[in-house]
N, C-alpha and C positions, 0 to 999 in steps of 0.2 A: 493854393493847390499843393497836394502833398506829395511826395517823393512818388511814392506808389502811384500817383493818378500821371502825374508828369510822365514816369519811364511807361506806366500804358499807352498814352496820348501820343509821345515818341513814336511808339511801336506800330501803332495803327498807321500813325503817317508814312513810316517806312516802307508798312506791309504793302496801303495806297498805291506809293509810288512806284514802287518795285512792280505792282500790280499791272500800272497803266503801260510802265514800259513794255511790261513781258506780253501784255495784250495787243502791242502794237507791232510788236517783235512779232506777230504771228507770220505772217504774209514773209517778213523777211528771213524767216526761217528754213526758206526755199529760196534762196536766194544763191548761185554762185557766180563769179566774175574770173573771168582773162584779162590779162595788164601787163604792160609794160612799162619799165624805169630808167630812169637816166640819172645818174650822178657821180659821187667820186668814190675812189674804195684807199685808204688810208691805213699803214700799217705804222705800231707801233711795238719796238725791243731795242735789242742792243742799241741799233742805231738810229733811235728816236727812243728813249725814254721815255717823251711823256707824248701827247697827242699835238700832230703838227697840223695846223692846216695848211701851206705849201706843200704837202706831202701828197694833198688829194690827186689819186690817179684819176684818167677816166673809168667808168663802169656802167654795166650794162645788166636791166634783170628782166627773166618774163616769168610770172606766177599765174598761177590758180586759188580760189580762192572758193571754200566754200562754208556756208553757216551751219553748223552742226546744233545750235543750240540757240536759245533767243538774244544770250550776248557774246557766244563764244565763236569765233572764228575758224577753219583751219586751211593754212597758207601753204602748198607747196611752192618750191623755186628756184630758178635757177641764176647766174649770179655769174659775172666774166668781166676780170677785171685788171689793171695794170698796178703794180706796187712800186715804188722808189722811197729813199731815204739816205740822206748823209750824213757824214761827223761832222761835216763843215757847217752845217745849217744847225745843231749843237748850242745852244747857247746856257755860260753859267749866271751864275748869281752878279758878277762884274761886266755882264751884255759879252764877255769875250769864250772863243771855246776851249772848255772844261779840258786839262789836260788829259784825261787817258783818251779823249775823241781826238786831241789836237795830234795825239800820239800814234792811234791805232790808224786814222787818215783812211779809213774806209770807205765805201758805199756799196747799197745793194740794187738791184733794179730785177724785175721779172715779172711774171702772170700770175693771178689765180682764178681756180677756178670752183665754186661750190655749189651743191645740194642741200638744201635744203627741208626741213618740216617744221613749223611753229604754229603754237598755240597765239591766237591773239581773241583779246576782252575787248570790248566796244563799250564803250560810256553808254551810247544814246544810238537810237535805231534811227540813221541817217538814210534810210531806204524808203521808209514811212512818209510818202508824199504828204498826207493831210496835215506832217506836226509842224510846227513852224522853225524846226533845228532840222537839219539837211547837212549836217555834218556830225562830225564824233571824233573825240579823240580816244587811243584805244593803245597797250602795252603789249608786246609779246615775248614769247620767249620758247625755245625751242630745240633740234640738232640737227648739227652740218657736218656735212663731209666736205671735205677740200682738195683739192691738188695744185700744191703752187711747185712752180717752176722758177725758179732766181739763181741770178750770176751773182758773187759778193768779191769784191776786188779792194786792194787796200793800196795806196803813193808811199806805204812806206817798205823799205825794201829789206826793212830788218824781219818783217813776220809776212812770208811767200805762202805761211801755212793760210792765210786769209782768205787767200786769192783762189775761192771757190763754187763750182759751178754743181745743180744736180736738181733734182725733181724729187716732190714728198707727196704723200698720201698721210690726210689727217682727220684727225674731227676736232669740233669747235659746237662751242654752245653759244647762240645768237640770242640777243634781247634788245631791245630797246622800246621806243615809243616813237607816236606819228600821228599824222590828221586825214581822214578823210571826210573829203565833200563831194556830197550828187550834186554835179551840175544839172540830171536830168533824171527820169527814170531810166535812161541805160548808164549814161555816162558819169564816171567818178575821175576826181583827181585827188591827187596823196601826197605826202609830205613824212617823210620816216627818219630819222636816224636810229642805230643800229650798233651795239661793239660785238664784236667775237673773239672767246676766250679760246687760244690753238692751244690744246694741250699736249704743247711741244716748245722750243726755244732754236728751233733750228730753221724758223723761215728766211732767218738771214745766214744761216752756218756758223753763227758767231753761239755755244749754246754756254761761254762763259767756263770752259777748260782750259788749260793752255794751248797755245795755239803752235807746239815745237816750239819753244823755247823757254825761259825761265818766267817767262810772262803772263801773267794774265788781262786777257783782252775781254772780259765779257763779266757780269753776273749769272753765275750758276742756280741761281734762287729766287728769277726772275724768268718766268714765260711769254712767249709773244703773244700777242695782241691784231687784229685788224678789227677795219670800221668799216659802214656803208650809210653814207648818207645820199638822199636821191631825194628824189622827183617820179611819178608815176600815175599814171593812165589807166585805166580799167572799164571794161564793159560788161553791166550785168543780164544774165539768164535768170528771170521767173518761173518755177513751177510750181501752176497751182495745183493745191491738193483739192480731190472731190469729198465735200465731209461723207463719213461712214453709211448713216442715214440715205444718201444721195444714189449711193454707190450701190446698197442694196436693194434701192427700190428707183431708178432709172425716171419712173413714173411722176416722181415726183418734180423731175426737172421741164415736163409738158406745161 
């Protein structure tokens, strides 16, 4: 077989498959779901550099969900949740903590709370009762508004400029990936994790200036970060459409 027959053979198969999903896609293309989610909400900056999991707060989301298109989703949400992070829980390259943590002796603890809107792709049309796949995993990506609320306190009593309290209004870009599965024609359950980029350095107060004194406590070239990974419930609303044909001539549904 020659190149040229190969990438046609390719292309037909594509076009196939593409075909049968987008055909089965039909029905769930009226498709929207209400849900709710349980899991932890995880921040990472100053005082977590990289991603902790003891860091997992509780959290709580309830969304909307509906299909715009035969793979493409769109998810409002909302999203309440608790944040904490310490120097102490810090660890370097020798398992012990990294001195400017050992030094700065911080921690932060508070709320947030976000809005939501995301685009999300669907591999496979998990609605589609007759296919023998009833689930799908599927990528989003999106924007958030934020309001988080934190105390940041520090045990050492050389830098009092730490020891700060105050409430922010922000936005953040959400992405990640997840599973969904029809338990049923209504019922679905989900499986998501999730990062958001704040584009700010200040949800712990530490934004890597000095802190009143000759010190610096923080990277200035570094923005915060939070996660949402969860668990989540959902119940779907069908509406069928009447084809065109149907709709102008009534008669025909006798």
């Amino acid at each position: 077989m020659t190149k040229a027959n190969l990438s046609k053979t390719l292309l037909v198969c594509l076009v196939q498959t593409g075909s049968v999903f987008f055909a089965h896609s039909v029905s769930a293309q009226y498709t929207s779901e209400i849900g709710v989610g349980l899991g932890g909400l995880v921040y990472k900056g100053e005082l977590s550099p990289s991603y902790q999991f003891k860091n997992n707060r509780p959290a709580i989301t309830a969304f909307y969900r509906r299909d715009i298109s035969a793979p493409i989703t769109l998810r409002g949400a909302l999203l309440a949740g608790l944040l904490r992070a310490d120097d102490g829980n810090v660890k370097g390259e020798n398992g012990n903590v990294p001195p400017l943590q050992a030094y700065r002796q911080a921690n932060v603890k508070g709320s947030l709370y976000e809005a939501s809107a995301v685009l999300e792709y669907n591999f496979f049309d998990y609605h589609y009762r007759k296919a023998k796949i009833h689930f799908t995993p599927y990528v989003f990506v999106g924007l958030a508004g934020f309001l988080a609320s934190t105390t940041t306190a520090s045990n050492n009593g050389a830098l009092p400029a730490l020891n700060q309290k105050g409430n922010m209004l922000g936005v953040a870009v959400p992405a990640g990936f997840g599973f969904k599965y029809a338990l049923s024609n209504r019922w679905n359950l989900g499986l998501e994790a999730g990062a958001r980029k704040a584009f700010t350095d200040k949800l712990d107060h530490i934004d890597g200036k000095t802190s009143g004194q000759t010190d610096v406590v923080g990277n200035p070239h570094d923005q915060d970060w939070y996660f949402f990974n969860g668990f989540t419930i959902s119940y779907t609303f069908y509406k069928i459409n009447c084809p065109p044909q149907y709709k102008e001539n009534p008669k025909l549904l006798r």
